[in-house]
Each structure stands twice: as structure tokens, then as C-alpha cells.
N, C-alpha and C positions, 0 to 999 in steps of 0.2 A: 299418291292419291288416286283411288278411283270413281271415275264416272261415266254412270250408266246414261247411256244419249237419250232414254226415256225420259230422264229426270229432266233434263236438259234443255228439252222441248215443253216445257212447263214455264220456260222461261224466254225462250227465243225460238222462233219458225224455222229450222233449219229441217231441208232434206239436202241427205248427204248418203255417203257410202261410209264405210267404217274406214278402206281404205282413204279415202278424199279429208275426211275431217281428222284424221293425225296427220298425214301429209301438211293439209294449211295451218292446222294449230301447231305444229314444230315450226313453219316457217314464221310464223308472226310471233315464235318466241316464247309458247309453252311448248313445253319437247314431251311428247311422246312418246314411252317407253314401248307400247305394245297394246293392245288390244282383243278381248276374248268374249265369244258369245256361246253361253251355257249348253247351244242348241250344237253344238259343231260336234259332239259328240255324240248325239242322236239322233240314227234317221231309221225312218221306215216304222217310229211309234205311233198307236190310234190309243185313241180313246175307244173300249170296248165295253158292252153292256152283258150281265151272267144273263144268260136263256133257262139254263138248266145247271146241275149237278148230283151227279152219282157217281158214287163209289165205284172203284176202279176194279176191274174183276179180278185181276192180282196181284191186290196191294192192301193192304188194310190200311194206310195212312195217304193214299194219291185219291185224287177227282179228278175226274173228268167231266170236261167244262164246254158247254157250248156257249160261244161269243157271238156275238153282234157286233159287228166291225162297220155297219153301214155300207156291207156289200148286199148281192143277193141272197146270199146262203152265207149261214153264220157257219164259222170254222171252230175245230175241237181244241182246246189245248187243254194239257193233263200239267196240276200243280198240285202241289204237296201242303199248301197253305190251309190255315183249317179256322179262319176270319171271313170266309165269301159268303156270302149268300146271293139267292137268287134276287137279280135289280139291281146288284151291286155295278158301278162304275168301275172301271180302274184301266190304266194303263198298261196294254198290251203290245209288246214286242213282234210283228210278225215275222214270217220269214224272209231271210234278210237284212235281216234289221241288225244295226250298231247300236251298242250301249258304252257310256263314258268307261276311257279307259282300254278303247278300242274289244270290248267283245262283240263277237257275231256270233247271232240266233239264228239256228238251220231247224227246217223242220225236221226231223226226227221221230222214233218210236221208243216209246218207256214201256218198258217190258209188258210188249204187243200189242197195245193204242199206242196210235197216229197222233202226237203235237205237231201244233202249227204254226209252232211259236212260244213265247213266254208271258206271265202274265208277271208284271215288276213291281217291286218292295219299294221302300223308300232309298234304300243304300244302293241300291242299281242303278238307283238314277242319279247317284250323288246326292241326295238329298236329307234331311235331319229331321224329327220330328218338332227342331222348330221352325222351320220352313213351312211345315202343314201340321199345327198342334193337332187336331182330330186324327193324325191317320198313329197307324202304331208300329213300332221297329219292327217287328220278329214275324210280318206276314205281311200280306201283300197290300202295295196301296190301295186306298178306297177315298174318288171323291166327296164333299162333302157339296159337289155345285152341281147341277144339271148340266151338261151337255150333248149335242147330236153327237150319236155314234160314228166312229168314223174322223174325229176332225184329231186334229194332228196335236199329240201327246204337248210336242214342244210350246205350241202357241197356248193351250187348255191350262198346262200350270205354270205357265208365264217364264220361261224359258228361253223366249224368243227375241230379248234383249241384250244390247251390247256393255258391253264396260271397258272402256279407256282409262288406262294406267298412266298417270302425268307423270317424270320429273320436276318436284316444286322446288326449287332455288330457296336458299333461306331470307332470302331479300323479299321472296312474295308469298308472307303467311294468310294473304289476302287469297292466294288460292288454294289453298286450304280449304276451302269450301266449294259447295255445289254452286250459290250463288257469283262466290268471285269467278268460279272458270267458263261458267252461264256466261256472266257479262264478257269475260275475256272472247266465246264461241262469236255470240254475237257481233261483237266489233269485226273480228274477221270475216262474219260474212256477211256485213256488212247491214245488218239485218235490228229490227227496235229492239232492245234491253225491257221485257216486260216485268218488271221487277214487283216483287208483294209485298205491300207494309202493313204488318201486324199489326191491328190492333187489340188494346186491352177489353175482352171480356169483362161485362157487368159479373158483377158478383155480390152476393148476401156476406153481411158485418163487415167488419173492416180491420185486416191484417196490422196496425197499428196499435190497436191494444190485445193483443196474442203473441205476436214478438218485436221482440227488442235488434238489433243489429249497430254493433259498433265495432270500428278497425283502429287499432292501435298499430298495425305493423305498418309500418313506410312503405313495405314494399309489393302493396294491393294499393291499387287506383281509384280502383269501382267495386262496391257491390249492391248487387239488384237479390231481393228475395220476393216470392209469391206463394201464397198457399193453396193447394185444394182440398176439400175434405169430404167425407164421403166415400172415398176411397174407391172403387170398385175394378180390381185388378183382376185381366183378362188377358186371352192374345189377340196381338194386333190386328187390325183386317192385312188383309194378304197382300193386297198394296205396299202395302207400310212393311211387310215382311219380305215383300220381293225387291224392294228397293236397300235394304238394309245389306240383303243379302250378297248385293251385286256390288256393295261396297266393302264388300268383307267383314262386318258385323254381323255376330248372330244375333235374331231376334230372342228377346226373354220375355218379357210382360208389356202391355201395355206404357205402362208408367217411367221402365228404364226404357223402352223404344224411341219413347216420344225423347227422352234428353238424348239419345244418341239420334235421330233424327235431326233435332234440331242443331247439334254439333257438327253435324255433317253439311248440312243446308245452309248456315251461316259461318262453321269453321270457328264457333266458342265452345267452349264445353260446358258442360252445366252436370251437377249432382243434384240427385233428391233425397232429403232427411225423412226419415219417419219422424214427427213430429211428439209421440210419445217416447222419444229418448232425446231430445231437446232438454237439458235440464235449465230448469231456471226461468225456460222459454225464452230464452236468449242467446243469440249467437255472436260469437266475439272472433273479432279476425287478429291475430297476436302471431307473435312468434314464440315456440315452446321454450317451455324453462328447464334449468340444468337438473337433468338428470329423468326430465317427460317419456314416458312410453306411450305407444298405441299399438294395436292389435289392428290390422288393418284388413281390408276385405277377403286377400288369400288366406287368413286365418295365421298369416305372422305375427310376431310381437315385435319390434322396432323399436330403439332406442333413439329417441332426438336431442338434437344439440340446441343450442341455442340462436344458432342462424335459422334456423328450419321455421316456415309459417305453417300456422295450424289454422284448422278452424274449430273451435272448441263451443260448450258451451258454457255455463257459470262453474263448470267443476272441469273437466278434462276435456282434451281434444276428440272431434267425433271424424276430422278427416285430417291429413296433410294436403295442404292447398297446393293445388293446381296439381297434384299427384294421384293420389287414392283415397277414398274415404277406408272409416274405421269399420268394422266389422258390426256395428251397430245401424250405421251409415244407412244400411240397403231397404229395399221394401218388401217385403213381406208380405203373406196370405191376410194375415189379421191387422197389415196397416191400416188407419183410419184415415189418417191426415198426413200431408205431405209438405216437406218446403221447398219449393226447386230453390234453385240457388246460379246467379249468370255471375260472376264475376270476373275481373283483370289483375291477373298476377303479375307480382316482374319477370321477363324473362329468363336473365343470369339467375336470378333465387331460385325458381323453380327447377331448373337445370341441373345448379349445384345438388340440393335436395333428395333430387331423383337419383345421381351418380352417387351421392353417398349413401344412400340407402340401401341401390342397386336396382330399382325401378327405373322400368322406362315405360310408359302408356301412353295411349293412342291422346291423352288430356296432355299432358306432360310436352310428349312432342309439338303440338302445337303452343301451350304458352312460352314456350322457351324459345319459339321462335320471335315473338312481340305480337300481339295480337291487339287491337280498336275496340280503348275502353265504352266505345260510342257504338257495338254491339251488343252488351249487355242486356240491356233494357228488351231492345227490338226482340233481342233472342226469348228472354222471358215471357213477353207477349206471343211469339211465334208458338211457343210449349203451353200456355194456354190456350191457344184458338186451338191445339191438338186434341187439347183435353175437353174440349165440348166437343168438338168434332169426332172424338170415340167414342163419347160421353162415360169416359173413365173416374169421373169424379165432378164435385160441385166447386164451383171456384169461390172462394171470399176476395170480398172487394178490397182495391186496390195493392199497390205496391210497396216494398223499402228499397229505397233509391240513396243509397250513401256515396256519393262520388263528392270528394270532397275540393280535387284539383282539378277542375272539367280540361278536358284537353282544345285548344283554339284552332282553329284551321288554319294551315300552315298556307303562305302566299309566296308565289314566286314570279319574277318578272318572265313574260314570253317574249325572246330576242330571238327571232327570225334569223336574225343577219349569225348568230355566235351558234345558234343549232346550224346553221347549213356548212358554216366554217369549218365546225368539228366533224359534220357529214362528206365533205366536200360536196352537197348537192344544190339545187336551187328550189324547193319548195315555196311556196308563199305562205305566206300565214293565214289566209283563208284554209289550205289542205291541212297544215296542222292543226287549226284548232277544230277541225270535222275528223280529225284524228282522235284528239286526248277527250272532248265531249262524249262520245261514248263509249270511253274508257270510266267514266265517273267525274272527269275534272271540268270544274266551271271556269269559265273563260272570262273574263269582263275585261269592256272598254275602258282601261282604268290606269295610272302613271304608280307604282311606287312612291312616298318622297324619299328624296335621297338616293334612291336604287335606277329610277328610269324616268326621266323626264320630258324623252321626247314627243311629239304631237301623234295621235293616232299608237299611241303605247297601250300592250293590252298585259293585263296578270290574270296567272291563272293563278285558282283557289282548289288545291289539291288536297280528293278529299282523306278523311281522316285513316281507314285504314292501309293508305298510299304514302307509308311514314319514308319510304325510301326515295322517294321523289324531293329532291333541296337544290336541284341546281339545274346549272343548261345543261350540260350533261346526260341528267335522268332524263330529264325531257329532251335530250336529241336521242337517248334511247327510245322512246315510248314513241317517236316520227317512224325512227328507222324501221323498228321492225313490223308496220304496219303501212311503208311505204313500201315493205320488200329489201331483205340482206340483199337479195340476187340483182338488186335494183338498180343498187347506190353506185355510181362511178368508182372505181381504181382511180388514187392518185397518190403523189408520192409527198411525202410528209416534208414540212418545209419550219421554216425556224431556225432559231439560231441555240444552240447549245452553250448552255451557260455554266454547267459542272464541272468543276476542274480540283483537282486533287487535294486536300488538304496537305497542308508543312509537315505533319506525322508522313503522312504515307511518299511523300516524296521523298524525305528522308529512310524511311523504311528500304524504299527500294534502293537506293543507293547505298545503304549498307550491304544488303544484298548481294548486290552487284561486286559489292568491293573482293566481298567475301569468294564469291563466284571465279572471282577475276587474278584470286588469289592462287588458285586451284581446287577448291573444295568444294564438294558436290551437295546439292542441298538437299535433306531429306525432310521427311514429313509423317511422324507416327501418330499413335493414338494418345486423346488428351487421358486413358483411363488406365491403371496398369491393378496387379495384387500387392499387398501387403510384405509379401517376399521379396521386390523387388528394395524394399528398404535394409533389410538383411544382404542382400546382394553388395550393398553401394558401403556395409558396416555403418549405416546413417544412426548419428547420438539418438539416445533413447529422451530426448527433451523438447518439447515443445519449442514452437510450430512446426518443427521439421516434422514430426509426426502424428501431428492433427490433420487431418486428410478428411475431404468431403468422401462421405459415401452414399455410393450409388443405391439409390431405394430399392432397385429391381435388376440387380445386375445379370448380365450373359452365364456367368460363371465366376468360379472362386478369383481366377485372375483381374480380368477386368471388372473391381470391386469398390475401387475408391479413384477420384479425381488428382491424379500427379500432384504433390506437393513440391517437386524437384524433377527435372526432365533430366537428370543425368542416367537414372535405368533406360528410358527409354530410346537415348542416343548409341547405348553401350549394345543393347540388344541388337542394334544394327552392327555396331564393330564386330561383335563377335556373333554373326550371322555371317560377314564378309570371310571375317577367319577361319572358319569351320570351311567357307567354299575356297579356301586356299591361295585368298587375293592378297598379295605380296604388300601390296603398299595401301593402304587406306587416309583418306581427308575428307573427313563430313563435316555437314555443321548443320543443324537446325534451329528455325525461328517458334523457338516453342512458347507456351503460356503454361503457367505454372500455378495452381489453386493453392491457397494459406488459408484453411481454415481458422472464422472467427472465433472467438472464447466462447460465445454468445449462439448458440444452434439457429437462432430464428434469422442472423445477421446472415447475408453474404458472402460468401469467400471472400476473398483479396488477390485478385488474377492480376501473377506478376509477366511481364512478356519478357522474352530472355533470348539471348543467342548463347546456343551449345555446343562447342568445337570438339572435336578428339578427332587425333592421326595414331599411327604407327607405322613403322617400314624406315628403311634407307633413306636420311636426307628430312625423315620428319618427326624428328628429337623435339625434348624442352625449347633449344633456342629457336627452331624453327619455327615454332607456334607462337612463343613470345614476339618474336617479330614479325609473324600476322597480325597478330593482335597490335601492335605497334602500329603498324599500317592502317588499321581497322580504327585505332582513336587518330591518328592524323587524318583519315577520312573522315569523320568526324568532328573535324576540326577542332578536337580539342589538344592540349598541350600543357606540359610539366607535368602529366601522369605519371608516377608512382611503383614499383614492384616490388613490395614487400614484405619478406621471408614469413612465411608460417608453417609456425611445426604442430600444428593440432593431431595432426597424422592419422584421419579419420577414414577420409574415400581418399585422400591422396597421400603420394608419399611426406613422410612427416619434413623431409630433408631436401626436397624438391620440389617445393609448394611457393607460389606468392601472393598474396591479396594485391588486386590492381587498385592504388588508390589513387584520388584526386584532393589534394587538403585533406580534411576528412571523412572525404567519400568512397564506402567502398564502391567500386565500379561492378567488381567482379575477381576469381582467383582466376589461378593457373596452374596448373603442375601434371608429374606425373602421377598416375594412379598406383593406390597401394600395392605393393603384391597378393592382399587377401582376397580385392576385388577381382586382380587381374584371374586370381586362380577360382573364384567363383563363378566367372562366366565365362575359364576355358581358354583364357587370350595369354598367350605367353610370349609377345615380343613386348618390350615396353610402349606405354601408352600413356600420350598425353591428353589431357584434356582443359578445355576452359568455357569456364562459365561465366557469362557477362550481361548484365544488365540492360536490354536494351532500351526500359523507359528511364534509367540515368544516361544512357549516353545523349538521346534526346533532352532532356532536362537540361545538361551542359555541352550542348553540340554548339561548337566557333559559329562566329558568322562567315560572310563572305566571304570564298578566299582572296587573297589581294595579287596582281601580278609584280612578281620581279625581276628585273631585266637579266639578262645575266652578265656575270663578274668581268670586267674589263681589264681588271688587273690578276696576276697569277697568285695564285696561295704556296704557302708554304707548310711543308709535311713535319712533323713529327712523331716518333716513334717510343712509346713508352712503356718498360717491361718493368712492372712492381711486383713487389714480395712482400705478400702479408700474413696476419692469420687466418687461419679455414673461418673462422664464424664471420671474417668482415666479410658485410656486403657487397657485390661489385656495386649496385645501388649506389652505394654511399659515395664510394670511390669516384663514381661518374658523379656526382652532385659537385665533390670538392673539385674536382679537375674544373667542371664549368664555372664556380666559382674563381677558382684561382686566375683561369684563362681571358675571363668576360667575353667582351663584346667581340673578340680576337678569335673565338675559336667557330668555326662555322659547322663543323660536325665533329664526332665523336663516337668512333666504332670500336668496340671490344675483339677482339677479331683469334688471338688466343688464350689457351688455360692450361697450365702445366702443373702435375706433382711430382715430384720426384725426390728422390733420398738425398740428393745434394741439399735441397733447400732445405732440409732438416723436418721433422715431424710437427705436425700440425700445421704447417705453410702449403703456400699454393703463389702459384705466378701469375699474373692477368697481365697480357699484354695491349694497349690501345693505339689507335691509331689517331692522331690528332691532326687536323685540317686547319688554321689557320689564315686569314684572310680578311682584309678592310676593301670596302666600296670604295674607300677615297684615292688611294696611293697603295705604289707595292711595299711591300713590308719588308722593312730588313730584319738580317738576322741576329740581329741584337735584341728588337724588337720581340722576335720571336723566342729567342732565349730569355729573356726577362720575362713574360709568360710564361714559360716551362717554368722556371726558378718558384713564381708563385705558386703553382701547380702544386710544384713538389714541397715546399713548405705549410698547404694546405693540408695533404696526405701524412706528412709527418705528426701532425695529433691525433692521429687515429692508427701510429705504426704501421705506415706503408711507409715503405723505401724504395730507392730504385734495386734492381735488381744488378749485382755486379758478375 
């Protein structure tokens, strides 16, 4: 936002330096970016008067100029310009002189007259001919105002003012304007808020039976319309074009100045209809219907949807609200009649609007930030007292005022005690409330009910476009930084800390750790991979496995879709480690995993998972199995499950188990195929496992419980079976535990023989059995009567002892 400190002083008495007044207005909390005065680029210009001109003795197209600088003796300069005439004014560069853009004017001779300098156009000076409608591009400036010769180029065309460039926070669309940063200057320096309230201009008939206004869209607050007619479109006085200018608006006509003045001045935006493309002579505030077009003032055609608000009239839209008007919209040489227009859009609607369009304007930026439907009106009034004031038209009496939800003033309790707590300071509440008073907030001796009851309680009444203001908070903001950042004591924050982990994340980390503690290293990839990577793992060609969210705007071919299965992404690590020639490998990571819905408008389904894989010496199938083993006894769960699967898909079909619980799969295990291993170049065998970590939480033990340890000694057996290749050890360990009961206290597998003696299609398992009671030592009868069950459990499923 900028503002020119001309403008400024319209509103409060400040002398200041340019430096001094961005200095205290950053510190009291508007921050300013920088600041620039038009004049910094020109020095050493007069205003000069023509004495004379003649033809240059050899030149057929130069003059030679005698000026009037308001010295003694006027000096020559020779221009090429063929617009001068004798009395003419204009801006002369003398010798020495800077022009924007850093040139320097020396005197000089053109070919054999003496210049003395330059006589300057409008583009030399930076300037447009809508800065100074009279003067003209392609020759040299010419005033159109009297002044003494001599007086200084910069001050003559109003040059000689500043403009300060804010930082506006989206929290304060209130300085958005000349008015809010006015008041804001004020307060800091401490100085009256001379504020102007518009009033509405008398006017002939009455706007009431010429147009109509009605809002069907929910998402307009307020609208004000007014008319003038008579039209008479001109350019602005030079005031009005020099303040325009300094805020980085170019001036156009009268009539669109006046609505970008008063947007500037009060920070609403306002449009004017020509009133002979009004059809119906009614204005309808709606949002467009499926399949609505408009042509809008760049001369686009636009496609609207149906969230979009228009402003239309009985047949089509003539603008998109709070955006751009339609290309009908504008004013024109032959308008007669006009409707300004003040109204409150919704923020987020206007926003969306503009993004999906692809517009963004100087109206847009402000309603999307929330703008004070309780400007409207004032605004409308402000843009008429303009239009008698330039006498750009006749005003008709009165207004259309549709505000159909008025907005209330919002009240908050002022606690002294809970602003200085949050400050650490000690102000009184006499300093604050000669603080937020002018700021705009009314203070009153007055209790809440319910909210503050004690004696000498005061509320302030904050006013309406102060939407950011709801708590002690805002208002220990609005102390502090007009008490001074640099002010407020150092101290150290005190309280007592009440957040403590949730039962997920406690648990989280302690699988973690388990895992950690197991030997394996944690790693961390990306939730995004290609479509090749399902090719990689040989993943079924069948849904969900391969419905994958995809990425709207992806990096690349690769990272194209959202992992449906984190096993490419663990593997890309194995075999990254294998290529650098690391012997032994143990990862695991805690990945999330996306399932796309049937349903495209539905959500993924983000499963969170632990992903194991090793290879090397010592980190086989069982090896893994009995992490994992480890990993559900930390978990405290028990009677988990390992159950043969020969899908033989990413893993080997003959070396695979689903981890189950009852029912549940938890999770598999196995080695990987040999098509994977040879896809990603890993040629020692590799195991991997993949495990559910929102089922391990789902069925994680409770407490663990302590147990003392065994007072009496156990006793060992040794058990070598012979069965066939397809029985499970599974199975075998179930009926052993069965057979044994309460008697057997562990049970370890411990060898696996094949050999030619035991004959083809056998194999040998041999276990180790621990037996042992809490109560007494066991005899070996005891113990052999166990075994005996054991082994007559095993016998319906043809295991034998081994002879």
C-alpha cells in the first residue's frame, strides 16, 4: 500500500522527515517497506519561458531557443521540438542537471550553437500524458498554469511529494486505506484523528423509481447504489491526478478517478455502470448459472461456474463481483448516466473466483481480505461529494441501501490485570484506554454480564472495521505496540506444561526403539514414487493394490502417484546400499501407505505400516522372523500366528508367511522373489516384512506384569521329528504346546535337516523343550509323561520321532 504523506496531512498535523515517520510507524507496528519522492531524480530543473525562436543556421528541423530562467540574461538552448511557440512555458533542464534514471545535461554545441541545457517532454520526466492530459507525447512539455520563471521544475508539477510503501498484514484490511493508515499516523504521533464524514448530496428525482437492486447470493452483505446523470466526462484536476499517481494508479477520466480515489481513501472498491446497458434497469446480485459467460473489461470471454457471483442485470451478468466488470461495464465518451455501486463481498468467494479465473486486481486484493460492510454507504456518499466537487455530473436524489444482515458491534471486556500478565508489564488502564481511543475503539464504564463483574469494570466497543480485535490478546497487542516493543520488560515465561503424549505415540516410539534395539537402522523416504515401481515389486494387476492417488502436478514421470505399498520404497534403499558394496544390511521403516477410494472425490485411506528387509550373514528368513517375534512380544501381544503363503507374487511363493492373530492379518514375511531381487540388482537373498502398525496398536497387551524368577530348576528335552516337506513347523509347535500344557515353559526350534537317509520329500526339525512348574521340581516321569502327550499329538499329522 502506498501513501503519499500529502495525503496524510489532510487528515492529521504531522511534520516529520520521511526518514522519522517510517522509523515510528514500523515501530508502533505498521512496517514499512521503503519510501520514494518523485523529486530524487531531478535536480537543477526551472521552469522556463520561450523569448524567441529561429531556425537554426544548419539544421532544417533544430531551433534555437531563447529561455527565461528568472536570471539576468536568458540562456540559448537548441531543440528539435516543432510544438513551441513564443510564451510558451515548459521545463528546462540546465546545465548540470539530472533527469530520472540518472541522466546528466552538460552544456554542449549542436552542430555550432552553444546549448545550455535541454528543454524536457513528458517521458524525461517519467511522466504520461495522463499525468498532464493538455501536454502531448512526441514533443516537448508545455504548461498549461502560469508560473514565475525560474521556480523549481520539481515543486511547479507537483513532484515534490513523498510516498510510503506499507507492509499490510492480512489481519489489517483496515489499512488498506488512506484513511485507516491516516488514523494509524496519528495515534503514533500522538496527534487529533481529523476524520471527514461524507455527506449525501441533494439531488433532483429519486433513484428509487429508475432502479431496482436485489441480492440473492448469500455471499454479499451490503449493497449501496447511487446515480448521476448528465454525465460530463473530463480529466481530473491535477490534484486528484497527482495523488492518484503517487499511489500507483493511472489517472483516466474523471468518473473512474473519482471510484479509484475513493477506494484508495476509505480502502472499498466501488464500480460505475453506464446506465444505458443496465437492462431491465435492474441490478441483481446472484451467483452465475451453469454454463454463464462474460466478456470482461480486458476484452476476455470467461467461462463461470456456479460458485462465481455476478452482478447482472434482468438478462446477463455486467460484472463479476468484487473482480472485474464486463466490458460493457465501463464509461464511455457518450455516457449519460451512471450507477456507482459500494458493496461487501465475501472474502474466500471473491478469492476463489479470481484464482479460478486467473485474475488478480487491485478490488479483488482487498475484498478477499474481509473488508467493513459499514463502509459502503459513507464510501458512496464520499464519490458523490467528488462529483459536485468536479462538477462531473448531476446527482439524483437519494440512495439503494440493501444490507439486509447489518453487522453489530462487537464488545469485549478491558482486563488490565490479563493484558499486563500477557505483557509482563504494569500499565493502568487510564494509559490504555488513551491508547485504543484513538485507535477508533470506544471505551465505556460498563461490566459485561456474565463476562466481568467487577466494580469499576470497563468494555471496549471495537469498532466495526476492527473484525480482528475478540480477545485480551488483540488488545494486549494494540497496548504493546504503542507502548513500545523496545519498551516492554524481558521475562521468562512461567506456567506449568500440561501436554503429554498420547497412548498412540507412546506406543509408536516404543516400537521404534524395539526395532532400533533390535539392530536395524531407521530410514525415511519419500511418501511419492512412479508407476514402475509396481512393475519392480511384480505387484497383481487388481485393485486396490493398484489404484494410487495421483499427484495433480507432479516433479516428474517418477514421483507421480502417492505409494499404495511402501515396499519399492524400502527396496530402493537395499539396493542403493548393495550397489555401495555394504555387506550386511537391516532397515526398517515407519511408512504410510495411501489406498485409493472407489470414489475420486473420497479420501485415500492412509495405512501406517512398519517395513523390514535385511540381507548378509546371520540375516536369513529366521532371523527376521524372530525380530518380528520380538517386535509382537513388545507389543504385548501373544499366540500370534505364521502362516504359509504361496501366492508367490513380491515374495518367494515357498518362503512366505502371513503373520496372523485369530483372524487378523497383522502382516507377512518372507523372502523376496528372485524377479524382484533381479529387477533391482540385489543378488544375495533378501528378506522382507511388512506389518501393520495401526493393527499392532489396535491389539497391543496391556501392562506388562512382573515375574519373579523360578525357584525350582526345569528340565530339558530334546526332540528330533520326521515329517513331510509341506507340514508346518507352525503346526508342530501348536501340537507340542498343546500336548505339553502348562509344563512347557519355552520352546525353541533350533535345527532343520534334509538328507537322503530320511527319504524324499521329508525333512527333520529338531526342538528344544524347557519344561518347568512354579510349585515343585518336576520329576522325570512327570516329564516323560509330557513328552508321551507330545508325541501322540504329532502323530495325527504324521510326525514321528526321529530314529
Amino acid at each position: 500500500m502506498k501513501l503519499p504523506l500529502g495525503w496524510v496531512r489532510d487528515f492529521a498535523d504531522i511534520v516529520t522527515t520521511p526518514h522519522e515517520y517510517a522509523e515510528r510507524m514500523t515501530m508502533s507496528g505498521s512496517k514499512v517497506e521503503g519510501f520514494e519522492c518523485e523529486a530524487d531524480g531531478i535536480k537543477n530543473v526551472v521552469i522556463g519561458k520561450i523569448l524567441s525562436l529561429e531556425k537554426h543556421p544548419d539544421s532544417d528541423h533544430l531551433w534555437v531557443c531563447s529561455v527565461d530562467i528568472g536570471e539576468a540574461d536568458p540562456i540559448v538552448i537548441v531543440t528539435g521540438a516543432q510544438n513551441l511557440k513564443v510564451g510558451d512555458l515548459c521545463p528546462a533542464a540546465l546545465d548540470g542537471s539530472t533527469l530520472p534514471g540518472g541522466i546528466k545535461i552538460r552544456r554542449g554545441k549542436l552542430r555550432g550553437v552553444e546549448s545550455n541545457g535541454m528543454l524536457c517532454s513528458l517521458g524525461e520526466l517519467s511522466l504520461t500524458v495522463h499525468d498532464f492530459p493538455n501536454a502531448i507525447e512526441d514533443g516537448i512539455m508545455v504548461l498549461d498554469e502560469e508560473w514565475p520563471t525560474g521556480t523549481d521544475a520539481v515543486h511547479a508539477l507537483g513532484l515534490d511529494d513523498v510516498s510510503v510503501e506499507f507492509e499490510i498484514t492480512p489481519n489489517r484490511p483496515d489499512c488498506l486505506s488512506i484513511r485507516g493508515l491516516a488514523r494509524e499516523s496519528a495515534a503514533t504521533y500522538g496527534v487529533e484523528f481529523k476524520d471527514h464524514t461524507p455527506e449525501a448530496p441533494r439531488g433532483e428525482g429519486d433513484i428509487q423509481e429508475m432502479l431496482k437492486v436485489d441480492i440473492s447470493a448469500p455471499v454479499c452483505s451490503r449493497y449501496v447504489a447511487a446515480m448521476v446523470t448528465n454525465v460530463r466526462v473530463a480529466p481530473s484536476p491535477r490534484w486528484l491526478r497527482e495523488r492518484l499517481r503517487l499511489c500507483g494508479v493511472r489517472p483516466i477520466n474523471n468518473i473512474v478517478d473519482i471510484t479509484n480515489y475513493v477506494m484508495l481513501e476509505y480502502g472499498h472498491p466501488m464500480h460505475a455502470f453506464d446506465y444505458a446497458y443496465v437492462g431491465g434497469k435492474s441490478i441483481q446480485v446472484r451467483m452465475a448459472t451453469e454454463d454463464e459467460k462474460i466478456v470482461t473489461l480486458d476484452g476476455v470471454e470467461r467461462a463461470l461456474t456456479t460458485d462465481m457471483m455476478v452482478i447482472a442485470d434482468d438478462k446477463v451478468p455486467m460484472a463479476v463481483a468484487g473482480v472485474m466488470g464486463g466490458e460493457f461495464s465501463g464509461i464511455y465518451d457518450t455516457t449519460k448516466t451512471i450507477v456507482f455501486e459500494g458493496a461487501c463481498f465475501d472474502g474466500p468467494s471473491v478469492r476463489v473466483t479470481a484464482k479460478k479465473l486467473g485474475m488478480r486486481t487491485e478490488a479483488s486484493g482487498r475484498f478477499e481480505k474481509g473488508l467493513n460492510p459499514a463502509n459502503c454507504l459513507p464510501a458512496i456518499y464520499r464519490a458523490l461529494e467528488l462529483v459536485k466537487e468536479l462538477d462531473a455530473g448531476d446527482i439524483i436524489g437519494g440512495v439503494i441501501d440493501v444490507y439486509p444482515q447489518p453487522r453489530l458491534p462487537r464488545e469485549i471486556p478491558l482486563r488490565p490485570d490479563a493484558i499486563n500478565k500477557l505483557l509482563g508489564t504494569d500499565v493502568s488502564v487510564e494509559e490504555m484506554i488513551n491508547i485504543l481511543e484513538p485507535l477508533g475503539f470506544e471505551v465505556e464504564k460498563k461490566a459485561l454480564a456474565g463476562l466481568f463483574d467487577k466494580e469499576h469494570a470497563y468494555t471496549v466497543i471495537v469498532p466495526p472495521e476492527r473484525y480482528d480485535v475478540a480477545r485480551d490478546c488483540d488488545l494486549a497487542e494494540e497496548v504493546c505496540r504503542y507502548v513500545g516493543y523496545n519498551k516492554v520488560p524481558s521475562t521468562i515465561m512461567h506456567g506449568t506444561a500440561t501436554a503429554r503424549p498420547s497412548e498412540r505415540q507412546i506406543f509408536h516410539d516404543k516400537m521404534i526403539q524395539a526395532l532400533v534395539g533390535y539392530g536395524l537402522y531407521e530410514c525415511e523416504t519419500f511418501s511419492f514414487y512412479g508407476k514402475k515401481a509396481w512393475d519392480n515389486i511384480t505387484l497383481p494387476e487388481t485393485p486396490p493394490l493398484r489404484r494410487a492417488v495421483v499427484i495433480p502436478t507432479p516433479l516428474g514421470e517418477d514421483p507421480s502417484i502417492m505409494r499404495p505399498t511402501a515396499v519399492p520404497s524400502l527396496l530402493d534403499v537395499v539396493a542403493r546400499n548393495y550397489n555401495a558394496r555394504v555387506e550386511e544390511v537391516a532397515v526398517f521403516e515407519n511408512a504410510t501407505e495411501y489406498i485409493s477410494a472407489e470414489n475420486p472425490e473420497e479420501l485415500p485411506t492412509e495405512n501406517e505400516k512398519f517395513i523390514l528387509a535385511m540381507y548378509g550373514e546371520g540375516h536369513d528368513y529366521l532371523a527376521l522372523k524372530g525380530i518380528v517375534e520380538q517386535l509382537l512380544a513388545s507389543a504385548g501381544i501373544k499366540n500370534a500366528a505364521f502362516v504359509r503363503n504361496t501366492d508367490g507374487t513380491t515374495y518367494h511363493p515357498g518362503r512366505t508367511a502371513d503373520i496372523m492373530l485369530g483372524d487378523v492379518k497383522l502382516g507377512c514375511i518372507g523372502e523376496l522373489h528372485p524377479k524382484v531381487l533381479a529387477n533391482y540388482g540385489i543378488k544375495p537373498r533378501t528378506c522382507v516384512a511388512d506389518i501393520s502398525f495401526d493393527l499392532l496398536f489396535e491389539h497391543r497387551g496391556g501392562t506388562p506384569e512382573f515375574k519373579p524368577l523360578p525357584k525350582h530348576p526345569a528340565m530339558t528335552r530334546d526332540l528330533a521329528l520326521v515329517c513331510e516337506e509341506e507340514v508346518a513347523a507352525a503346526d508342530i509347535a501348536a501340537r507340542i504346546q498343546k500336548g505339553a500344557g502348562k509344563l512347557l515353559e519355552s520352546l525353541t526350534l533350533f535345527d532343520i535337516y534334509r538328507g537322503e537317509n530320511l527319504g524324499t520329500g521329508k525333512k527333520s526339525l529338531a526342538y528344544k523343550l524347557v519344561l518347568r512348574t512354579a510349585e515343585r521340581t518336576l520329576t522325570d516321569e512327570e516329564a516323560d509323561n509330557a513328552v508321551k502327550k507330545v508325541l501322540k499329538n504329532l502323530e495325527e499329522i504324521n510326525v514321528v520321532l526321529r530314529s
